[in-house]
Backbone as CSV, one residue per row, in Angstrom:
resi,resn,N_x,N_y,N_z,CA_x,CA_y,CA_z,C_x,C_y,C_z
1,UNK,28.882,-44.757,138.733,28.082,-45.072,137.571,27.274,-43.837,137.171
2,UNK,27.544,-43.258,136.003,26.740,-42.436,135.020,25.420,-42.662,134.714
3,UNK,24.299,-41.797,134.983,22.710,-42.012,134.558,23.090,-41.438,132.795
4,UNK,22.545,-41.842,131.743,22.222,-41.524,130.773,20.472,-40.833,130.465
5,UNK,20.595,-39.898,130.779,19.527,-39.015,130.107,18.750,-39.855,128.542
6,UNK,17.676,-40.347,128.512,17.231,-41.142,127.436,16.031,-40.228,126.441
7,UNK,16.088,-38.942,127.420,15.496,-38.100,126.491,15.370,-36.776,127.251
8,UNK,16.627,-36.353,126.059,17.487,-34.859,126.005,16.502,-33.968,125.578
9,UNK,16.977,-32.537,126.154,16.202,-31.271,125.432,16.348,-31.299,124.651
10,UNK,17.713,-31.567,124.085,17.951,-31.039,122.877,18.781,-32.314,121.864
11,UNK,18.303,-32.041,120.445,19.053,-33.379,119.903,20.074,-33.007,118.828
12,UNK,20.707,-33.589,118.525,21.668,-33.169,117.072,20.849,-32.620,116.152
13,UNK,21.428,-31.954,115.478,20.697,-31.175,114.063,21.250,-32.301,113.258
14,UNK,19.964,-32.298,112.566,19.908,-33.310,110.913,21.189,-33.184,110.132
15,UNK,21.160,-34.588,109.552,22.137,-34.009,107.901,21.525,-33.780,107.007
16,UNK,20.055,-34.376,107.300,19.746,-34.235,105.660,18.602,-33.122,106.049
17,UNK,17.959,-32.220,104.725,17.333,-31.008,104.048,15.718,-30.861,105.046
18,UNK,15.970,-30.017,105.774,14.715,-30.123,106.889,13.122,-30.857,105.707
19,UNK,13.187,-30.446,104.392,12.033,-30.714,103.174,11.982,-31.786,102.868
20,UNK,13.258,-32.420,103.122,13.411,-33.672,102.130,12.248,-34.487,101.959
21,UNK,11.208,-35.044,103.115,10.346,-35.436,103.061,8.662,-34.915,102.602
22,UNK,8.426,-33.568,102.173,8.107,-32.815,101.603,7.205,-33.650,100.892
23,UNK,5.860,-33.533,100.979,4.703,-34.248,99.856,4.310,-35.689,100.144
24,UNK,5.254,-36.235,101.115,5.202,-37.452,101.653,3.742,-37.767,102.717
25,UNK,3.424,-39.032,102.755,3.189,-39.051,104.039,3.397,-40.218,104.623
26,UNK,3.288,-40.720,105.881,4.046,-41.820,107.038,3.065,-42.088,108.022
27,UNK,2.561,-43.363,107.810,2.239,-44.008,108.810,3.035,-44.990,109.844
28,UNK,2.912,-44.335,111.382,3.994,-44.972,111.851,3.030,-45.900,113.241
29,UNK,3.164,-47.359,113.036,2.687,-48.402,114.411,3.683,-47.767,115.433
30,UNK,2.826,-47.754,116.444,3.404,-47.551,117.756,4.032,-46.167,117.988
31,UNK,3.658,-45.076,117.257,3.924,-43.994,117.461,3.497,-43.263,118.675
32,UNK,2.776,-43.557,119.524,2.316,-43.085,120.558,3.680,-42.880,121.936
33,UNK,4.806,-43.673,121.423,5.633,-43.845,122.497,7.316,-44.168,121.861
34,UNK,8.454,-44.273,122.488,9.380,-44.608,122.056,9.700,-44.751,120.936
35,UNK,10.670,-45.743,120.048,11.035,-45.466,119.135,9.912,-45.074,118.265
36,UNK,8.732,-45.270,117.762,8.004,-45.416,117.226,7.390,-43.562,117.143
37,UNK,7.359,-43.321,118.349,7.390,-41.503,118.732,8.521,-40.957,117.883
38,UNK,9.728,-41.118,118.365,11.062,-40.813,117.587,10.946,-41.184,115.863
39,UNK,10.759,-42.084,115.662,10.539,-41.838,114.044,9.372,-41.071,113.614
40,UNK,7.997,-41.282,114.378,7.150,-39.858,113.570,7.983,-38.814,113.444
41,UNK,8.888,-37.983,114.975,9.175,-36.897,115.340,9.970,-36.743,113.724
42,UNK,10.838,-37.629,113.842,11.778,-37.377,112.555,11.251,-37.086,111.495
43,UNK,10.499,-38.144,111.066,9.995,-37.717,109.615,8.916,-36.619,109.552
44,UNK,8.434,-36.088,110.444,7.454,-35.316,110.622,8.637,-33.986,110.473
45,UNK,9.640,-33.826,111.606,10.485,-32.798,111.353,10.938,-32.339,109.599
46,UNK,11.114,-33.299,109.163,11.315,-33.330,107.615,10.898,-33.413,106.552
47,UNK,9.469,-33.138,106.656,8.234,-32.552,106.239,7.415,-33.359,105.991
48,UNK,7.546,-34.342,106.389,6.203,-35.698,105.984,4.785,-35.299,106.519
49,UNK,3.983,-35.664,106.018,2.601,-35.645,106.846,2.720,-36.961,107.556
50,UNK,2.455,-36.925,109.039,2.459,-38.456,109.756,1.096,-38.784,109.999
51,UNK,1.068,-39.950,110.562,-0.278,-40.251,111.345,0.345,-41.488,112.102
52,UNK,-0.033,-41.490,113.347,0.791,-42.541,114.573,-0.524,-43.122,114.611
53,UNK,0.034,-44.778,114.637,-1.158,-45.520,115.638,-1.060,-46.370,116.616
54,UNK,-1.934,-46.655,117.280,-1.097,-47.334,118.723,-3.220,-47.796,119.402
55,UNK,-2.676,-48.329,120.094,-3.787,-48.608,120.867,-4.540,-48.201,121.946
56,UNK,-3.577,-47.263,122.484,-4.238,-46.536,123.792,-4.293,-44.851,123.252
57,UNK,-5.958,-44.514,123.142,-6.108,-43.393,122.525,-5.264,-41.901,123.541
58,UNK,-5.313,-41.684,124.296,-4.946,-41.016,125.452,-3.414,-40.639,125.147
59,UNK,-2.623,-41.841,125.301,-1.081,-41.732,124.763,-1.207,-41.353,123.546
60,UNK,-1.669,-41.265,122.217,-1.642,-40.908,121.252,-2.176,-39.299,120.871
61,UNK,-3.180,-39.004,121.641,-3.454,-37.584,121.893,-2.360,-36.909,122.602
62,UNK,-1.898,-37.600,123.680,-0.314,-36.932,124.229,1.246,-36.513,122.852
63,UNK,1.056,-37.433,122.508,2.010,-37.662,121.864,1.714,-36.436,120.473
64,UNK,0.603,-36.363,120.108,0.202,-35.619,119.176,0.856,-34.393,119.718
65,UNK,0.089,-33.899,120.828,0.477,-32.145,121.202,2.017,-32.064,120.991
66,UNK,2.317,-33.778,121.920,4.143,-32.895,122.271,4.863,-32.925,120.634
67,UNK,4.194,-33.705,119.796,4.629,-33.542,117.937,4.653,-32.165,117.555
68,UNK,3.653,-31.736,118.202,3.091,-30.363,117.353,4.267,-29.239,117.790
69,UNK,4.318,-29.285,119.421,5.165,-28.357,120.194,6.546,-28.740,119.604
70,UNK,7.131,-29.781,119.039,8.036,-30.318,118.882,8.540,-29.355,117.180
71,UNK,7.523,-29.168,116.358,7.714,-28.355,115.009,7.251,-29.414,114.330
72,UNK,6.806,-30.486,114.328,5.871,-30.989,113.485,4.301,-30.763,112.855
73,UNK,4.647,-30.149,111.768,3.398,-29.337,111.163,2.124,-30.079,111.098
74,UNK,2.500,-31.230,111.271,1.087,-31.950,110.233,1.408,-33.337,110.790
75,UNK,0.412,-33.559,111.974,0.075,-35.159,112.296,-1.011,-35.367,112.607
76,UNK,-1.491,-36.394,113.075,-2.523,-37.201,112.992,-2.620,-38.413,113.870
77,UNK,-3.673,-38.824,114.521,-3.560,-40.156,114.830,-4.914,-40.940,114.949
78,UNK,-4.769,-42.620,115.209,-6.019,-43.062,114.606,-5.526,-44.391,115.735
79,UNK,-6.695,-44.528,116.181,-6.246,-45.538,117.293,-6.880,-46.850,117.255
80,UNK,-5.905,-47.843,116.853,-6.318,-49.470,116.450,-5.496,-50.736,116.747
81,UNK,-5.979,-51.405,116.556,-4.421,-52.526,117.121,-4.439,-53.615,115.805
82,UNK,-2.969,-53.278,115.150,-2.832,-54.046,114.390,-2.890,-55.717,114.017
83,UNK,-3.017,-56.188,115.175,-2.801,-57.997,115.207,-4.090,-58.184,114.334
C-alpha cells in the first residue's frame, strides 16, 4: 500500500493568467487550514486580495506567514466564528 503525500512541495502550474484575479478581493471561512487554506492560496496566487477567517487566532497567524512565503502578496486575517 502507497502513502499519498497530501501536501506536496510542489503543485501543478495554473491554467488560468497568474492576474486574472487582479482588483478582486476574497473572503475565505476556514482559511486557517485545509481546503479553506488551499482556496485562499489559490486565489491569492492569482492576484486577489484575501482575508481568511477561522476561529483559532494562532492557526490563522500561521497560515498567514506560510501565504506570504507561498507568493501571496496581500492577505489578511480576522478571527471570528461564523454560527
Amino acid at each position: 500500500m502507497s502513502v499519498i503525500n497530501m501536501y506536496p512541495e510542489e503543485f501543478p502550474d495554473s491554467p488560468f493568467r497568474p492576474n486574472i484575479l487582479k482588483g478582486r478581493r476574497a473572503v475565505v471561512s476556514g482559511g486557517g487550514s485545509g481546503i479553506g487554506f488551499e482556496i485562499a492560496r489559490q486565489l491569492g496566487q492569482h492576484g486577489a486580495a484575501v482575508c481568511i477567517m477561522g476561529r483559532r487566532e494562532h492557526v490563522l497567524r500561521e497560515a498567514v506567514d506560510k501565504l506570504l512565503a507561498d507568493g501571496v502578496s496581500s492577505v489578511t486575517f480576522h478571527s471570528g466564528d461564523v454560527r
